[in-house]
N, C-alpha and C positions, 0 to 999 in steps of 0.2 A: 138229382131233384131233392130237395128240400124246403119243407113250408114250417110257418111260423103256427101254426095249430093245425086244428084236426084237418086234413086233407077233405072232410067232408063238408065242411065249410069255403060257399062256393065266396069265391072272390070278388069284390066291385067292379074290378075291372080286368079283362082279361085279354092280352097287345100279340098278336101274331108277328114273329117276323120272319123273313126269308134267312137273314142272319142275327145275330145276337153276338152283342162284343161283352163283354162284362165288363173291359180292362184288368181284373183282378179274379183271378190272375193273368197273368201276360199272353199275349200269342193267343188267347184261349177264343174261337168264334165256334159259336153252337151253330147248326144250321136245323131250319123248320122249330124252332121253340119258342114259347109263350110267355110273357111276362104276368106272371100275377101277381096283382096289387089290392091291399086290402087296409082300408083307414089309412093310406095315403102312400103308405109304405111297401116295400117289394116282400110278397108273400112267397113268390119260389118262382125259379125257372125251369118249367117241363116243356117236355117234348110232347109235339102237337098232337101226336095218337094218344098220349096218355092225359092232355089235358079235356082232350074230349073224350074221353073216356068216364074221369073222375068229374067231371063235369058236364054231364049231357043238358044237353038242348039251351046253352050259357050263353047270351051275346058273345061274341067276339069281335076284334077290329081285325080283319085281317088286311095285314100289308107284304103283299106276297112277295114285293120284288127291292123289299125296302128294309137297310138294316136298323137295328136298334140298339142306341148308343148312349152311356150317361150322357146326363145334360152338360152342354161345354160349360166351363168355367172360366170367364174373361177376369183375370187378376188383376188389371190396374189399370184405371179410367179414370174421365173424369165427365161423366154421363151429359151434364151444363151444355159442355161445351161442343157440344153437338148441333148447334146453337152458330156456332163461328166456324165452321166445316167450311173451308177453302176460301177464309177471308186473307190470309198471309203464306200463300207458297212459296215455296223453292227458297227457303229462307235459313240461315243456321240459326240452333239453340236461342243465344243470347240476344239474335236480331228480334228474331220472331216473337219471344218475350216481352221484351222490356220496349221495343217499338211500337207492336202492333197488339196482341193479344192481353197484358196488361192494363193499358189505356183504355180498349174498351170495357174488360172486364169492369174497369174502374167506376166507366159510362152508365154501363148496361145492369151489373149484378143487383137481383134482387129477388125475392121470393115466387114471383110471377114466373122471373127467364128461368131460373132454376128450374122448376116444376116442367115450364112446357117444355125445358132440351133434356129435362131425365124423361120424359113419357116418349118424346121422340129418338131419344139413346134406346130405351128399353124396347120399345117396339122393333125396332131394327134386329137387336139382340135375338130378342124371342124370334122372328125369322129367322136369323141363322143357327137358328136351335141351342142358343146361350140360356140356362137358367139360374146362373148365379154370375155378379159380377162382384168386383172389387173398387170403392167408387172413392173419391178422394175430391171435394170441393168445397164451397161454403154452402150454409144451409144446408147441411146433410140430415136435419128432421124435415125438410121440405120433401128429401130424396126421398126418404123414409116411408112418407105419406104415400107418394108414390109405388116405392115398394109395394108396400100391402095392399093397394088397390089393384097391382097388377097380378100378383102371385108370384112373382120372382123370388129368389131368396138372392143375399146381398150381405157385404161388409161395407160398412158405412166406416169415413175416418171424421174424427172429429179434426178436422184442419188444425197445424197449431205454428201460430208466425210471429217471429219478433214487433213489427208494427203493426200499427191500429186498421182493421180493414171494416167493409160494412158489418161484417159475422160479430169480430170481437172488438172490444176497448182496446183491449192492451194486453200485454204477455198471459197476465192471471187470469183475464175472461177466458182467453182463449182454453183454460187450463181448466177454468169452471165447466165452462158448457159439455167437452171431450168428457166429463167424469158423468156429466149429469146425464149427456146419452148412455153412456155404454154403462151405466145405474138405469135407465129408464127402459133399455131394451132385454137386459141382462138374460132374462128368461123366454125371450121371444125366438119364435123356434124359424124363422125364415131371416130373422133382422140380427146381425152380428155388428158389435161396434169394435172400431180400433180407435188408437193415436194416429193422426199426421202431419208428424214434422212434416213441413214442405219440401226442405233440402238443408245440407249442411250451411249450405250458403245464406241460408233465409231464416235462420234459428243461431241463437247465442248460445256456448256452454253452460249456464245456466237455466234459461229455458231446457233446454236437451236434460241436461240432471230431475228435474224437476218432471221431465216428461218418462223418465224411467223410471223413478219411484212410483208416479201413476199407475205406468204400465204394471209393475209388479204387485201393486197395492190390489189390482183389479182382475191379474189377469188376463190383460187386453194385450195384443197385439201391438207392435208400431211399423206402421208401413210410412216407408219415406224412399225420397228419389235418392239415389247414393252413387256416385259413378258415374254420370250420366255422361261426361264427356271428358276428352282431356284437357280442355281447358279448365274444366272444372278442379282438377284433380290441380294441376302446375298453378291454379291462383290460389289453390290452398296451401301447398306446399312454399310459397312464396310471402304467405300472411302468416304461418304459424308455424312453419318448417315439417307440419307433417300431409299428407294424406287423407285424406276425409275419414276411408273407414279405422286408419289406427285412431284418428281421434275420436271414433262415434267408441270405440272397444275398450278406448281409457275412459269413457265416461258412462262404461256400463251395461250398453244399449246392444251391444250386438251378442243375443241368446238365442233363445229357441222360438222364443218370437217376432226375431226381429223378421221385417218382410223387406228387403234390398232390391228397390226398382232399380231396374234400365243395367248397372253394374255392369257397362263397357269398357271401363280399363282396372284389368285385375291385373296385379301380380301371382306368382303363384302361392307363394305365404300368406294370401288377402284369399284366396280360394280357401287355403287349408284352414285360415282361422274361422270360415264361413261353416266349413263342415265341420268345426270339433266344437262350435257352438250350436250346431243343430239349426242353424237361421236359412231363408229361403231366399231364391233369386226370382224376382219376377218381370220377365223376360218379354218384351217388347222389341220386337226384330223392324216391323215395319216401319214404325215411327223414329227408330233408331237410324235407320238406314235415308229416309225421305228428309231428316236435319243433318245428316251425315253426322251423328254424334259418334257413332262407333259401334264395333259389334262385340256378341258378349262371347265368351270363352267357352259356350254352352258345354260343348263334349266336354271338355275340360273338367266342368264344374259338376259334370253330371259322374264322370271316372272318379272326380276326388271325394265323391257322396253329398252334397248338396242338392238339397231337392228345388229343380227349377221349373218353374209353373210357365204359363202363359199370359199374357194380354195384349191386348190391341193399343195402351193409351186411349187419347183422347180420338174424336172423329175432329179435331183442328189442327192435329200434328200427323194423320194416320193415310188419307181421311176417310175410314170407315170402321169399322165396328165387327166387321166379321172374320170370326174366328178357323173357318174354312181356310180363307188365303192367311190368316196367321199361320195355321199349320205350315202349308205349302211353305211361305217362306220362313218361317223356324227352321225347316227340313234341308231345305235350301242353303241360306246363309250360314249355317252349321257346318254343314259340307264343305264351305268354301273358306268359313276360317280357321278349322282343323285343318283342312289339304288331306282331308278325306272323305272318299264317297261311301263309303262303310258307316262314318259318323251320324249320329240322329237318325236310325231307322223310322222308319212310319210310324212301329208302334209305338217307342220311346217319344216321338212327338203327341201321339192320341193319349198320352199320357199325363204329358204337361200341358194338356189342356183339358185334363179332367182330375183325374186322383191325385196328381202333384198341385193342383191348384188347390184342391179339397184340402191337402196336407197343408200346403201354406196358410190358409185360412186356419186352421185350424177347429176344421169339419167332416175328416177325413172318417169319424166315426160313421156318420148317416148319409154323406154322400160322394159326389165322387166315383162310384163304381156302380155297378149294377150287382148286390149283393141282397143275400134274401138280409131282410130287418133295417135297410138303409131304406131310404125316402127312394120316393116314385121318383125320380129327377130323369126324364128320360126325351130321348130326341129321334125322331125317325125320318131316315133318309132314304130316298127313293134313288134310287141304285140303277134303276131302271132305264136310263137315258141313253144318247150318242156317247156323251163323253164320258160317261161308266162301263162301257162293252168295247170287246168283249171282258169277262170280271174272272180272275185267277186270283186275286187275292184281295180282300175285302178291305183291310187294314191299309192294305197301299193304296187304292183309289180315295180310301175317306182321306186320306193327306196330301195324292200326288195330284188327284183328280177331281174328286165330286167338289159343286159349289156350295155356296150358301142354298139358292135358289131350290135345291133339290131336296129342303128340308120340308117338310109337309106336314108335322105332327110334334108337338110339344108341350109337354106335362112337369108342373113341376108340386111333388109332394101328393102325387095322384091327379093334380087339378088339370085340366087340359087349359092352355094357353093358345094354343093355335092348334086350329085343325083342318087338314083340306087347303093350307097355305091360307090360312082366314084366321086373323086375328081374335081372340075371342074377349079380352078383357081389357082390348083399349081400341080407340075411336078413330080407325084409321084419318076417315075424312077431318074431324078435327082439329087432328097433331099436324096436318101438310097445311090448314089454313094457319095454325096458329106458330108456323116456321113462316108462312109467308107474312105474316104481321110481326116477326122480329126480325126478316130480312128486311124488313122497310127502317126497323130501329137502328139496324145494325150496320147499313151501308142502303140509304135509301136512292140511291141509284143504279140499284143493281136488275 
């Protein structure tokens, strides 16, 4: 037990659970302990006789049958596009693209669709007990707005693409705006801004130079798609004789910030240069798997030291948003492209969807785990059900077993988000009417 001042000092808020995960350290489940939370943040984790002890006659919540887990951390999204959720199935990468999801982009984007598919993204989230995601679109001050009105915390990229789109003019807008976010949010403690290159293929080597002096100028992060499939890789190697990521590494890019989506065809030398740069993988199984782009080298990447997080992508390539079945199938597809069932334990995955997401952001100081002096960021699952019993081991149902659906309770920064399976800071009824007035924009014979 440890608190952040005098133990006599009772706490704001004070979270019963049946189990308690921290993630940090590993393996570790408290059973019957308390979270307390004081100005937003985790004041200590005791055990329930001594929390009512040091605290007699304190509200509590108590969730007797329900564990308490950091808030998940969805690494790489594209929030919008939740918005186009199952307008182009069963489709590969390049079709899907440039045939269908492009064109409408092209139609549709604008500050309105933006807003209502991140409120409708986010809501989703916050039910599956997501409290930070990682978002990459245009209009990410639109997202932004969003953000703070809901209470989520978030990394915004400032999009950045060779041609003219509605966001930017031309190369340098793109270059202006990405600085004037991550200058406008710099000190905002829920709002984190990155760069986002789109892809190697959508960015010139000069844009790309231009975008690593930024990043180091600022600090920032660059999260961009890299790998995503092997065509990708073989049309690069064919325009330029190399590779994507050796040419992202000769132009600078690949350090301790770089954030490397999707990262489906590694070699093993493209592993080891990932971990002696300190750069992250963020790992998208479901979406990878539903365009057949390819699966990533997870155990691999995780033996060679490479910290690989989680996300779901978009809900137009996924189609959904929940971090639960990410797990399961992280856990899964791991297994099966190692040729090992030892490979991606449960915990190693409750991982990369929490503190290795935090680390890839790079927020691994305040959140991420459940430690005393990090942010309240927490999620509570009701364990309770058919498909959680009987329960031997807590860590394996929250990845083999429990759903989304079984999440009840969610706090991020102290603030409650949802409680009771009840939304609390966005308008369910509104967000389904104002999906049904973009399904009428977006395919109005649907």
């Amino acid at each position: 037990m440890v608190l952040l001042d005098s133990s006599l000092e009772q706490p704001d808020l004070l979270i019963h659970g049946k189990w308690v995960v921290p993630v940090v350290p590993r393996k570790k489940v408290l059973v019957d302990h308390v979270v307390a939370v004081r100005d937003g943040r985790i004041a200590g984790l005791v055990p329930l006789a001594e929390a009512r002890r040091m605290w007699p006659g304190a509200d509590m919540l108590a969730l007797e049958r329900h564990a308490l887990i950091p808030g998940l951390i969805n690494s790489h999204g594209h929030s919008p596009m939740s918005l186009l959720r199952g307008v182009a199935d069963d489709l590969p990468l390049q079709a899907w693209l440039e045939d269908h999801v492009w064109p409408l982009e092209n139609r549709l984007i604008a500050p309105d669709f933006v807003a209502a598919g991140a409120r409708l993204a986010m809501a989703e989230m916050i039910r599956g007990g997501t409290t930070c995601f990682a978002d990459m679109y245009f209009f990410p001050d639109v997202v932004a707005g969003c953000v703070e009105e809901t209470g989520m915390r978030a990394q915004l990229c400032g999009p950045i693409l060779e041609f003219p789109s509605v966001w930017a003019a031309d190369a340098q807008d793109y270059l202006n705006k990405a600085r004037q976010l991550c200058e406008h949010y710099r000190d905002h403690e829920r709002l984190h801004f990155a760069l986002g290159p789109h892809a190697p293929y959508t960015v010139s080597d000069n844009q790309l130079r231009a975008a690593v002096e930024l990043s180091a100028e600022l600090g920032a992060p660059v999260h961009m798609h890299v790998h995503e499939t092997a065509a990708e890789v073989r049309d690069a190697r064919r325009s330029d004789g190399q590779r994507p990521l050796a040419r992202l590494a000769g132009l600078g890019m690949v350090n301790e910030r770089f954030q490397c989506v999707h990262a489906t065809e590694l070699l093993d030398g493209e592993i080891a240069l990932l971990a002696g740069a300190g750069a992250s993988v963020m790992h998208c199984p479901e979406s990878n798997m539903k365009l057949a782009s390819g699966a990533c080298r997870v155990a691999d990447l995780l033996a060679g030291g490479v910290n690989v997080a989680l996300g779901t992508d978009g809900a137009a390539s996924n189609n959904d948003l929940d971090m639960f079945g990410e797990m399961r199938s992280a856990a899964l597809l791991g297994k099966l492209t190692a040729k090992d069932a030892a490979a991606l334990p449960a915990t190693r995955v409750l991982e990369m969807a929490t503190i290795n997401g935090a680390r890839a952001l790079g927020i691994d100081h305040c959140a991420g785990s459940l430690e005393t002096g990090k942010w309240a960021d927490l999620t509570a699952v009701d364990l309770g059900r058919l498909n959680t019993a009987p329960l031997y081991d807590v860590c394996s149902h929250l990845v083999y077993a429990a759903q989304s659906s079984q999440v009840s309770h969610v706090w991020c920064a102290g603030e409650a988000l949802l409680a009771g399976g009840r939304l609390l800071t966005l308008d369910e009824e509104a967000m389904l009417a104002a999906a049904e007035h973009w399904q009428e924009q977006v395919r109005p014979d649907a």
